[in-house]
ZAMARDREN-393456 format. One line per field, with one value per residue (C-alpha): residue in three letters; chain; y, x, z. Coordinates in pm, 1 decimal, decimal comma, padded with zeros to 6 digits, always signed. Each point is the difference from the previous one (the first is absolute). Layout:
residu [ala/...]
chaine [A/...]
py [Y/...]
px [X/...]
pz [Z/...]
This chain:
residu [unk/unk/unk/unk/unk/unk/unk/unk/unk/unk/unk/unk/unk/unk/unk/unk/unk/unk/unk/unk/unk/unk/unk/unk/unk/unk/unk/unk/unk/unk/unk/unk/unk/unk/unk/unk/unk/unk/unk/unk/unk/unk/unk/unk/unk/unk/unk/unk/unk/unk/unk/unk/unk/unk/unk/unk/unk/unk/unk/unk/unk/unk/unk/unk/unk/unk/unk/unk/unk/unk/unk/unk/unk/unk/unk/unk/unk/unk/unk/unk/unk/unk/unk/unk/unk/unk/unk/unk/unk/unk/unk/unk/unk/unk/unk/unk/unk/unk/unk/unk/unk/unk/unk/unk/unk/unk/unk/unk/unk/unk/unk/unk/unk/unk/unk/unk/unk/unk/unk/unk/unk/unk/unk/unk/unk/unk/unk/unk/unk/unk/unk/unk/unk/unk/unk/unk/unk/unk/unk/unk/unk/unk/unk/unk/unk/unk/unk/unk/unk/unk/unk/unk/unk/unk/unk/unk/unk/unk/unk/unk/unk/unk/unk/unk/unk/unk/unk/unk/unk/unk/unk/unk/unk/unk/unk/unk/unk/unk/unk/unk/unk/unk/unk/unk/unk/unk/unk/unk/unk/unk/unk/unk/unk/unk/unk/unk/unk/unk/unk/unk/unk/unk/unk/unk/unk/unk/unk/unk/unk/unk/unk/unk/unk/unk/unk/unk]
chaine [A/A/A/A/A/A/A/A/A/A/A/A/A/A/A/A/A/A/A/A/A/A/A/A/A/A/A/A/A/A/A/A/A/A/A/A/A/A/A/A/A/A/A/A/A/A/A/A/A/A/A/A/A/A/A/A/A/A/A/A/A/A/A/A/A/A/A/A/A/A/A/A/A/A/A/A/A/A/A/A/A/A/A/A/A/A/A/A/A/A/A/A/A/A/A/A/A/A/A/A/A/A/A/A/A/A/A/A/A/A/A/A/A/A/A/A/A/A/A/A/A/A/A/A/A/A/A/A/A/A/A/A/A/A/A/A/A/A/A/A/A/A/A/A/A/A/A/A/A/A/A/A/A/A/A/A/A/A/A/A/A/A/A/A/A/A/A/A/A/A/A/A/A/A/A/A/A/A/A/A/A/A/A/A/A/A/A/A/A/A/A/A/A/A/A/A/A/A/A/A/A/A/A/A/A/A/A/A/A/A/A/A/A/A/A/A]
py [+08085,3/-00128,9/+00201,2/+00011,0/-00098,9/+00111,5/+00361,2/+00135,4/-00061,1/+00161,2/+00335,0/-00029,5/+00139,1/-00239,9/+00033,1/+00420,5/+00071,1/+00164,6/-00070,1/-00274,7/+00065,7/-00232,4/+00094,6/+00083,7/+00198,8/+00196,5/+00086,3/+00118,4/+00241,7/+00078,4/+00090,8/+00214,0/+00171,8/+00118,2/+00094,3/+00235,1/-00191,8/+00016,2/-00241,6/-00196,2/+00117,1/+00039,6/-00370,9/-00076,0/+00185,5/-00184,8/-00367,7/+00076,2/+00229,2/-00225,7/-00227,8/+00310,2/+00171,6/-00368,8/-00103,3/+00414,5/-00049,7/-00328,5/+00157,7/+00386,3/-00119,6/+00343,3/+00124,0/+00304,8/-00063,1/-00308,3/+00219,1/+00222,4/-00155,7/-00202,9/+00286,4/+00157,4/-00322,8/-00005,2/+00375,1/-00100,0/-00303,5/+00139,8/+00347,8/-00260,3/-00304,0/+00061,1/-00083,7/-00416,7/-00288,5/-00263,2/-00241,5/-00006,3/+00044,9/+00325,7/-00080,9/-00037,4/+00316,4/+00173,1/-00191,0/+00115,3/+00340,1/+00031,5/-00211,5/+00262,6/+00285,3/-00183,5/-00045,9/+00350,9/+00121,3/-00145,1/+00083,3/+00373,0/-00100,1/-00233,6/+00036,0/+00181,0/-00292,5/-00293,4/+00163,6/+00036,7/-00328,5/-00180,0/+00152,9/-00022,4/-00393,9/-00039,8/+00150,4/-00218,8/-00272,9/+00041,8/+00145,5/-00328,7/-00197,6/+00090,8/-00266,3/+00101,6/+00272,5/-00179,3/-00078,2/-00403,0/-00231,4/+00093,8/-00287,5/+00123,5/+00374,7/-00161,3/-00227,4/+00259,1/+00243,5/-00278,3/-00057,3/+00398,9/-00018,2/-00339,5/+00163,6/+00352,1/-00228,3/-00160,4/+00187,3/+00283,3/-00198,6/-00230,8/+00147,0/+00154,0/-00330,9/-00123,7/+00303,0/-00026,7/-00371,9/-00057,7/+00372,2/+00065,3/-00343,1/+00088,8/-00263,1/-00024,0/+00069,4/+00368,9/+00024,0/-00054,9/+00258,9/+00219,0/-00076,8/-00040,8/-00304,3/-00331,8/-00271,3/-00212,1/+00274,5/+00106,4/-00362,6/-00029,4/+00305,1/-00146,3/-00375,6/+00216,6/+00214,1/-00258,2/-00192,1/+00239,5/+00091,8/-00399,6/-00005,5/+00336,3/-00082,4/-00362,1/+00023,4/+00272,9/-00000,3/+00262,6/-00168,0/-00345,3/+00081,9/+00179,7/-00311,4/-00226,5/+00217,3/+00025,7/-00441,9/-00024,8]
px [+11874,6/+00225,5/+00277,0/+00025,4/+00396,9/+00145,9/-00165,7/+00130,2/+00318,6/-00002,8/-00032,2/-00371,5/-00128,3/-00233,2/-00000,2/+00000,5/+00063,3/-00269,9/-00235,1/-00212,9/-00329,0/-00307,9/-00344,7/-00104,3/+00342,2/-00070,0/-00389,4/+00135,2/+00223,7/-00234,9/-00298,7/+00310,9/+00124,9/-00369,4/+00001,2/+00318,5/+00257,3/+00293,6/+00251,0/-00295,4/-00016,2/+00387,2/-00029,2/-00181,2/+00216,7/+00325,2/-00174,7/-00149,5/+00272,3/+00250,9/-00191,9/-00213,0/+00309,5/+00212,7/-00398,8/-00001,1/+00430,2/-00124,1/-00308,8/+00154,1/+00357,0/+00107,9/+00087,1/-00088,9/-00391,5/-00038,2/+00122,7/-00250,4/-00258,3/+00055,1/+00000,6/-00308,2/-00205,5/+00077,1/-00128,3/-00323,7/-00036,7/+00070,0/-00205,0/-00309,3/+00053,4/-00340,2/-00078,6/+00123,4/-00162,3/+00135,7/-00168,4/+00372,9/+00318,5/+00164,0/+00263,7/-00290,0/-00102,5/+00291,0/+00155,4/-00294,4/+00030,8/+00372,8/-00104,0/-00274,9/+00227,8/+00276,0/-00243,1/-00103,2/+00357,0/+00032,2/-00321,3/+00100,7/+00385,6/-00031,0/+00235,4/+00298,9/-00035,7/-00008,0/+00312,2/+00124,2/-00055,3/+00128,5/+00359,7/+00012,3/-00097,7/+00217,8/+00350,5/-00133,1/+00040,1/+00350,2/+00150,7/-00193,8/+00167,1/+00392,4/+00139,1/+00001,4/-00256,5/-00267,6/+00269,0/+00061,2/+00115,6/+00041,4/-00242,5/-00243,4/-00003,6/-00069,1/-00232,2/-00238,1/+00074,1/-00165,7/-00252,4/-00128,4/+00003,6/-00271,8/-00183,8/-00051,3/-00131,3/-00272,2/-00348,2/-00068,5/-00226,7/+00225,5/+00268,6/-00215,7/-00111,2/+00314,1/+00150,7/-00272,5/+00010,9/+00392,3/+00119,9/-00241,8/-00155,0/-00353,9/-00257,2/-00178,8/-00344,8/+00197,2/+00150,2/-00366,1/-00169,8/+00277,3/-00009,5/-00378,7/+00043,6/-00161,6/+00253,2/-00011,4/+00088,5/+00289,1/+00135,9/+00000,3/+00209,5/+00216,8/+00074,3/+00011,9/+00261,8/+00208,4/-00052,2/+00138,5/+00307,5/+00105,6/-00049,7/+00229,3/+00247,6/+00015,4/+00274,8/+00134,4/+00402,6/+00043,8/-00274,9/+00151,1/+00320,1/-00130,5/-00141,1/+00306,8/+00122,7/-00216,3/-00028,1/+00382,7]
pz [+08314,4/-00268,9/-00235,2/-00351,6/-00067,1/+00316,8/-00099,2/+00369,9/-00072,5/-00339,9/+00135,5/+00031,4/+00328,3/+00104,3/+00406,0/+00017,7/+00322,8/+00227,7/+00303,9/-00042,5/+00184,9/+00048,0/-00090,7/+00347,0/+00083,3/-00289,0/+00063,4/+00334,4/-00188,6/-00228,2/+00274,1/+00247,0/-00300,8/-00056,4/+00385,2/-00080,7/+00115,1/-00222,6/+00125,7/-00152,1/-00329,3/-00004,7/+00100,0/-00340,8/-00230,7/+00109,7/-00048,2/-00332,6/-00156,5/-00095,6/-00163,7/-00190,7/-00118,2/-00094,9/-00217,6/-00169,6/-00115,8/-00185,5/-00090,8/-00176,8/+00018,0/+00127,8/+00364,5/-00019,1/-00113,5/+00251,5/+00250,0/-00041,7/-00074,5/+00328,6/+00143,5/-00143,7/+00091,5/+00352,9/-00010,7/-00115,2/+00206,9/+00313,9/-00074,8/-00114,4/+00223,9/+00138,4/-00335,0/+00013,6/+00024,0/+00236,9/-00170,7/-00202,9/+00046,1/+00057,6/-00260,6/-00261,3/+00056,6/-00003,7/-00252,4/-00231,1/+00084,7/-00121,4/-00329,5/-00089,5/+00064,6/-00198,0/-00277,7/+00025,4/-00016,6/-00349,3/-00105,1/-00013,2/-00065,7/-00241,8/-00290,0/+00239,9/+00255,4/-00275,9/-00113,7/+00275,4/+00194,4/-00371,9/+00040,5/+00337,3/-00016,8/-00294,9/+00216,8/+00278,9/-00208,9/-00118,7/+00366,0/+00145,7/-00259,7/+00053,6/+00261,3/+00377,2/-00030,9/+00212,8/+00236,0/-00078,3/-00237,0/-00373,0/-00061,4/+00256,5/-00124,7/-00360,0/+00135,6/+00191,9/-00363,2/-00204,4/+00252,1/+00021,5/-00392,0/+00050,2/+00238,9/-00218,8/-00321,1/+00205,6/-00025,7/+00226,4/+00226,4/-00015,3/+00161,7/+00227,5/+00151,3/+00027,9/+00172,0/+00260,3/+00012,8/+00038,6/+00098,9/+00265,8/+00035,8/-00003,7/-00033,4/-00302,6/+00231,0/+00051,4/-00341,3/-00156,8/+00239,0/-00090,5/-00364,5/-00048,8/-00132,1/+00095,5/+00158,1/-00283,8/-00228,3/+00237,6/+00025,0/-00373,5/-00068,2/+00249,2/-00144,2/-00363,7/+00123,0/+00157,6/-00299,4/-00211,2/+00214,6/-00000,4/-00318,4/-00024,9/+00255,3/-00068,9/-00290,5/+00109,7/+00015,0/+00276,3/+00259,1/-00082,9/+00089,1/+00308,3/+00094,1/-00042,5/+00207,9/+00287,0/-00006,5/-00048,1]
């Protein structure tokens, strides 16, 4: 799976470190954590709760709310796991689970958390921005600064895709289930986006020099 720009060295998280089951390790989970046995469900929690918690910080851009809504979802998924299909992915599942209760959470919080999440975005942005905060190069901390401000102009399905897609390296076949979209919809939001960061990045002073600098 390619990278946009060297993304994963820009301070973009795009291996988050978990357990990587297969499909059948995970129906075997799945079927003993229905039997009771939690080393099983404990088992599921640790492969799928990096990756949940690294998707809901891009997603709300605040700790505190991806933390809880991480942990929220894998309340609900474990207490209704007799509930899932294994026709897909576990991650699907759960990964919709957290979105609805994400959504739901600014449903009812709407004009505190837009508030909110604008500030909080906004100091990101400047303490992101001063050299040696991401812990590299002056060019590199600049770089990855101009890169989170490409990635928050893109459309919010946008974004989406390509956090799923380059983050977590889901397929598009998963990323469409998960979206409801069809592939071909999912694919084009994906060659828009990266379209639209090139065309972002690509005169960008900060990235060029952090290029230079990685080729030197």
């Amino acid at each position: 799976m390619g990278k946009i720009w060297g993304v994963c060295n820009l301070g973009w998280d795009c291996e988050v470190h978990s357990i990587v089951l297969t499909a059948v390790q995970e129906r075997g989970l799945i079927r003993r954590a229905l039997e009771g046995d939690r080393s099983s469900a404990e088992a599921l929690v640790k492969a799928h709760q990096g990756p949940l918690y690294g998707y809901m910080l891009r997603l709300t851009g605040r700790p505190e709310v991806a933390e809880d809504v991480v942990q929220e979802a894998f309340v609900r998924a474990l207490t209704h796991l007799h509930r899932y299909d294994e026709r897909f992915r576990f991650s699907t599942w759960l990964f919709t689970i957290a979105k609805r209760l994400h959504v739901n959470a600014r449903t009812k919080l709407a004009p505190v958390f837009d508030s909110e999440s604008a500030a909080i975005a906004a100091d990101d942005r400047a303490e992101r921005a001063r050299p040696g905060v991401g812990g590299g190069s002056e060019s590199s901390d600049m770089a990855g600064a101009s890169l989170r401000e490409a990635l928050e102009a893109l459309t919010a399905d946008q974004r989406e895709v390509v956090l799923l897609y380059y983050q977590l390296q889901w397929p598009v076949e998963q990323i469409g289930e998960y979206l409801d979209l069809p592939v071909g919809t999912v694919k084009s939001h994906l060659f828009r986006a990266r379209a639209r960061l090139r065309s972002a990045l690509a005169e960008d002073r900060a990235v060029q020099a952090w290029l230079e600098e990685v080729h030197a």
